[in-house]
C-alpha positions as CSV (number, residue, x, y, z in Angstrom):
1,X,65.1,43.8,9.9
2,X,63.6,41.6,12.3
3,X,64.5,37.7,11.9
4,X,62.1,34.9,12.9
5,X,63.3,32.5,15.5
6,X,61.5,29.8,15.9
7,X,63.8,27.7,18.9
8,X,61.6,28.6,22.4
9,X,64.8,28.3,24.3
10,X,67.1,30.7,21.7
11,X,64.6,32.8,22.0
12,X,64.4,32.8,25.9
13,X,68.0,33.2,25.9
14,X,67.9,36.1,23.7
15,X,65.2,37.7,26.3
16,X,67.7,36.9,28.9
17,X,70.7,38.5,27.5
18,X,69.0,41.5,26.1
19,X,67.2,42.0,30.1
20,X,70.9,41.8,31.1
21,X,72.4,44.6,28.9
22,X,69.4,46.5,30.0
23,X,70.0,46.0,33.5
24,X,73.8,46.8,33.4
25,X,72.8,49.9,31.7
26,X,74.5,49.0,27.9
27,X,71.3,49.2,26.3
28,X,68.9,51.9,27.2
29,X,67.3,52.5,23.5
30,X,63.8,51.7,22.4
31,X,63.4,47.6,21.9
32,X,60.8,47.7,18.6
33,X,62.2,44.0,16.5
34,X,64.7,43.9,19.5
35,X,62.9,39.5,20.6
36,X,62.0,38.1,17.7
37,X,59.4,35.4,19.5
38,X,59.2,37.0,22.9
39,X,56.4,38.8,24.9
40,X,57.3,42.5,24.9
41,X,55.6,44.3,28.0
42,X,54.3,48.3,28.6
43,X,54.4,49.4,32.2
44,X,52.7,51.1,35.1
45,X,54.0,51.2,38.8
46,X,51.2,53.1,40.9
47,X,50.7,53.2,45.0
48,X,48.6,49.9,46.7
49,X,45.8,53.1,47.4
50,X,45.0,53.5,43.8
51,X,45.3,50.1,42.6
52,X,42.6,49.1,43.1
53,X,40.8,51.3,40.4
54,X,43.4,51.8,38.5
55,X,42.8,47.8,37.8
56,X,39.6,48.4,37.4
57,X,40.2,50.8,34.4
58,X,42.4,48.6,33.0
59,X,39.9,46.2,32.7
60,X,37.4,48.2,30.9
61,X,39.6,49.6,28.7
62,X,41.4,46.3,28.0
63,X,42.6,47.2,24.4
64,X,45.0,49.7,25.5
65,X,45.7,47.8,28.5
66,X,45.8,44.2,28.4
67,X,47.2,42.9,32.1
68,X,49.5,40.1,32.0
69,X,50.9,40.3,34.8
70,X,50.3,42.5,38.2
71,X,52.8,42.4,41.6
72,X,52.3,41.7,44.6
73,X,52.8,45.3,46.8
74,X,55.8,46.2,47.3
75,X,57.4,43.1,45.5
76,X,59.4,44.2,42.6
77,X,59.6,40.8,41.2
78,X,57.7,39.6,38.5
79,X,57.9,35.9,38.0
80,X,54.4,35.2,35.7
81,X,56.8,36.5,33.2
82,X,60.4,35.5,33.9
83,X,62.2,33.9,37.2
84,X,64.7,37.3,37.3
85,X,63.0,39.9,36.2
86,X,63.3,43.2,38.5
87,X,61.0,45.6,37.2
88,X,63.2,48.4,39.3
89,X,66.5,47.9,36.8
90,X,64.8,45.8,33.8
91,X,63.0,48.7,31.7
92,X,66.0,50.3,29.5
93,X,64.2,53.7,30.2
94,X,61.5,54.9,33.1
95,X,58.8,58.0,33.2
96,X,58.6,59.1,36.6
97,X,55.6,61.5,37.3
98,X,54.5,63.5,40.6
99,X,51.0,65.3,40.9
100,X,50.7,64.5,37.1
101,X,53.4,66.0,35.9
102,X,56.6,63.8,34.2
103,X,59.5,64.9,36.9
104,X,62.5,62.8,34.9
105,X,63.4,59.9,32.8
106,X,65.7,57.5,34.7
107,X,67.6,54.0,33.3
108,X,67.0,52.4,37.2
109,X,64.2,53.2,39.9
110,X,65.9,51.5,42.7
111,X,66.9,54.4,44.7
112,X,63.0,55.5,44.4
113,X,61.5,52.0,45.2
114,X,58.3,51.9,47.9
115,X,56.9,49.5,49.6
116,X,53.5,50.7,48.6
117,X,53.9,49.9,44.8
118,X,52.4,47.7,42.8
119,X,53.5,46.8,39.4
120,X,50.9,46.4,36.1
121,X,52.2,45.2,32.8
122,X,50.4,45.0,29.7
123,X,50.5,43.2,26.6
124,X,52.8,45.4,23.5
125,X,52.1,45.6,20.1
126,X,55.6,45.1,18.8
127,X,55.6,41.6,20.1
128,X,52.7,40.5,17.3
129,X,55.5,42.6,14.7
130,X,57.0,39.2,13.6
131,X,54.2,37.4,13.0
132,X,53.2,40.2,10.4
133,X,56.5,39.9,8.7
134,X,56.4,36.4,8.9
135,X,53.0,36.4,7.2
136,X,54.6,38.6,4.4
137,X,53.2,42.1,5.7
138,X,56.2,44.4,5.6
139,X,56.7,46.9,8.5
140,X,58.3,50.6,7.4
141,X,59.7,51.7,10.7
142,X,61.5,47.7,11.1
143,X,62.9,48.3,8.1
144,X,63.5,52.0,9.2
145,X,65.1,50.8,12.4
146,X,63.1,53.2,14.3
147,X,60.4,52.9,16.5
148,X,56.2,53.0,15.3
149,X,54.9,56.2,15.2
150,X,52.4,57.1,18.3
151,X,49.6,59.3,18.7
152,X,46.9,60.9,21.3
153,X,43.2,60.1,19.4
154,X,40.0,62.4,20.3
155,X,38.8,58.3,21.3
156,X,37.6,58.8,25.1
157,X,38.4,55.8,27.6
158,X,35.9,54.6,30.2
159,X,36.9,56.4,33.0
160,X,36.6,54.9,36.9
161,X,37.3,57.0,40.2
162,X,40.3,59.4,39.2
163,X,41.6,57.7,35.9
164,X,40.1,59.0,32.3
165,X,41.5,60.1,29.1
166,X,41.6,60.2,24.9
167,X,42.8,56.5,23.8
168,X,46.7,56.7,22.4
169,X,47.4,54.9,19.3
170,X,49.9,53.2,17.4
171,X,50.1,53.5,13.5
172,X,51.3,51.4,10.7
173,X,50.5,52.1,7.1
174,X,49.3,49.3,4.8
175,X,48.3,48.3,0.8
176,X,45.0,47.3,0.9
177,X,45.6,43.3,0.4
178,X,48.2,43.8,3.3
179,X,45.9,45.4,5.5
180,X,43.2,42.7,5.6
181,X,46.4,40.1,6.3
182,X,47.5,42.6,9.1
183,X,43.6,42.7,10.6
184,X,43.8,39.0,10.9
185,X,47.3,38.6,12.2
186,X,46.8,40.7,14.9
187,X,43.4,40.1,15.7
188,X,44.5,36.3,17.0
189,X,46.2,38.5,19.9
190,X,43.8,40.2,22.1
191,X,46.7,40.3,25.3
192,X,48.7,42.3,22.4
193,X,46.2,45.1,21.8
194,X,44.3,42.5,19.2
195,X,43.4,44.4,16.0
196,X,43.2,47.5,14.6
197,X,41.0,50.1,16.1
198,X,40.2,52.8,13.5
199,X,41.6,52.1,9.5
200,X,42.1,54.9,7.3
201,X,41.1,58.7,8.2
202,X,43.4,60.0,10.7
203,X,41.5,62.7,11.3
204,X,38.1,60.7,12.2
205,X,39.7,60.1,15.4
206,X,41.1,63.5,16.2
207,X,45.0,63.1,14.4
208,X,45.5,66.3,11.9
209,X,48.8,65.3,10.7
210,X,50.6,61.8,10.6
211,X,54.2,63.3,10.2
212,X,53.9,65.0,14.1
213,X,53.4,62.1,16.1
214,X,53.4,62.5,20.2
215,X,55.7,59.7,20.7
216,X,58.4,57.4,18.8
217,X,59.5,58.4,15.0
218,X,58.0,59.4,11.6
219,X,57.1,57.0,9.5
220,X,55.8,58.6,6.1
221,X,52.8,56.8,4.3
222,X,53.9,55.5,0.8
223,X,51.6,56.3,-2.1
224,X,48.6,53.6,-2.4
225,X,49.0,52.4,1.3
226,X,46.4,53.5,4.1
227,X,47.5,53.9,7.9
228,X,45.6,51.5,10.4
229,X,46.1,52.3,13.8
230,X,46.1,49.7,16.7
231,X,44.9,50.8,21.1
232,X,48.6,51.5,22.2
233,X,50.1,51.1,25.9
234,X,51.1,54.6,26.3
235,X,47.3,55.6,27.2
236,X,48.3,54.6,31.1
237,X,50.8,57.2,30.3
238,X,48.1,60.2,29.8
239,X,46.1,58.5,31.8
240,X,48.0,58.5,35.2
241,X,49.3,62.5,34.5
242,X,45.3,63.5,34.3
243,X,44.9,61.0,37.8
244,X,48.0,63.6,39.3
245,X,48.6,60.9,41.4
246,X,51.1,62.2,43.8
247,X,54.0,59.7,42.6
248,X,53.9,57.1,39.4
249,X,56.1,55.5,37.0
250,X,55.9,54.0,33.4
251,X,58.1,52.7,30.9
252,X,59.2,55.3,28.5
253,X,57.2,55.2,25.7
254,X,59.0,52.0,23.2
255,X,61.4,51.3,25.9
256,X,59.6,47.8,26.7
257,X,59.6,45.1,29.4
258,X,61.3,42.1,27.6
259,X,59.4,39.3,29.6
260,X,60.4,35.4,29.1
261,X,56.7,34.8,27.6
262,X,56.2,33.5,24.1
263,X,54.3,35.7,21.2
264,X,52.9,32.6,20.9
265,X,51.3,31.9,24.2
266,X,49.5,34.7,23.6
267,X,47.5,34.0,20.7
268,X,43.2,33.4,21.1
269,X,42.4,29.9,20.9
């Protein structure tokens, strides 16, 4: 179960460690309740030549991706979200894609580092996961120890130059009373994917069967709860293979970015 921490500098310290274990290699499993009070980041790496409009996407499509941070090119430092952080060992698992197509899944990217790349990172849904258990909404896959289950929608982006595809979501399944709280938790976090996108229906947005997910674990529905299901950070994912740029990289899909940031820096005013 994930605990509540509510000492700033624990929690930094926590970040800290956990980046470390990650970067030695120790810990190269999915990070879901991992920071308790800490900003939780997806990734995309793409070259300076498609940038541009790959930026551009993200910003009209800001629910799946929420920048909070972008590189400079070729700099694989990220300090906006933590004086260390090397975005070339810091991600416990990488997606590495040529002409569209996912080549390999690597724990460090050093050895294919570029001096053409630039670095995006986006706000994560498991980093607003506390404050829903700390506002009493329980969470089946903490409690599971596995990771939110994940799903390609029939929900088209906006597409700009070479970047276009279906929306991905995350689900979480809900009573009714816990639902509302969970639509207003969330919704305070629009740099964390803000609130829920579709409620109910999977199959209103193109999802035929909740216990096949495309990424992370089953999570069965209990009787008299309803799944609501938030923008998720894996649409870069599907949305770089359709691009088939010639060379990309991503986290692997729940294998996060563990930035120094606060949850709570990222809430609206």
């Amino acid at each position: 179960m994930l605990q509540r921490n509510d000492n700033p500098e624990r929690q930094r310290t926590r970040a800290r460690d956990v980046r470390a274990s990650i970067r030695s290699g120790t810990w190269r499993q999915q990070t879901s309740g991992l920071t308790p009070g800490i900003v939780q980041g997806n990734v995309a790496i793409v070259p300076a030549a498609y940038a541009g409009d790959f930026e551009e996407f993200c910003n009209a499509n800001d629910r799946p991706c929420p920048i909070i941070a972008k590189s400079k090119i070729g700099d694989p430092m990220l300090p906006a979200l933590g004086a260390d952080i090397d975005i070339r060992t810091d991600l416990p698992m990488y997606n590495v894609y040529r002409n569209g197509a996912l080549e390999n899944e690597v724990h460090d990217i050093t050895s294919l580092w570029q001096d053409d790349l630039v670095t995006f990172v986006f706000g994560c849904s498991f980093s607003f996961e506390e404050n829903l258990i700390a506002g009493g909404v329980p969470l089946h896959h903490i409690d599971a120890g596995v990771s939110c289950p994940v799903y390609l929608s029939s929900i088209d982006t906006t597409p700009v130059g070479p970047f276009f595809g279906k929306l991905v979501v995350s689900m979480r399944s809900f009573t009714p009373a816990d639902a509302e709280r969970a639509d207003a938790i969330t919704s305070r976090y629009p740099l964390l994917h803000g609130g829920p996108i579709h409620k109910g229906d999977p199959t209103a947005i193109g999802i035929a069967d909740l216990n096949a997910p495309d990424w992370g674990d089953v999570v069965p529905v209990p009787e008299g709860e309803a799944p609501l299901f938030w923008a998720c950070g894996v649409t870069p994912h599907v949305v770089l293979m359709n691009a088939k740029l010639p060379f990309c990289m991503t986290h692997k899909a729940s294998h996060m970015l563990v930035t120094d940031l606060l949850t709570s820096q990222m809430a609206a005013a």
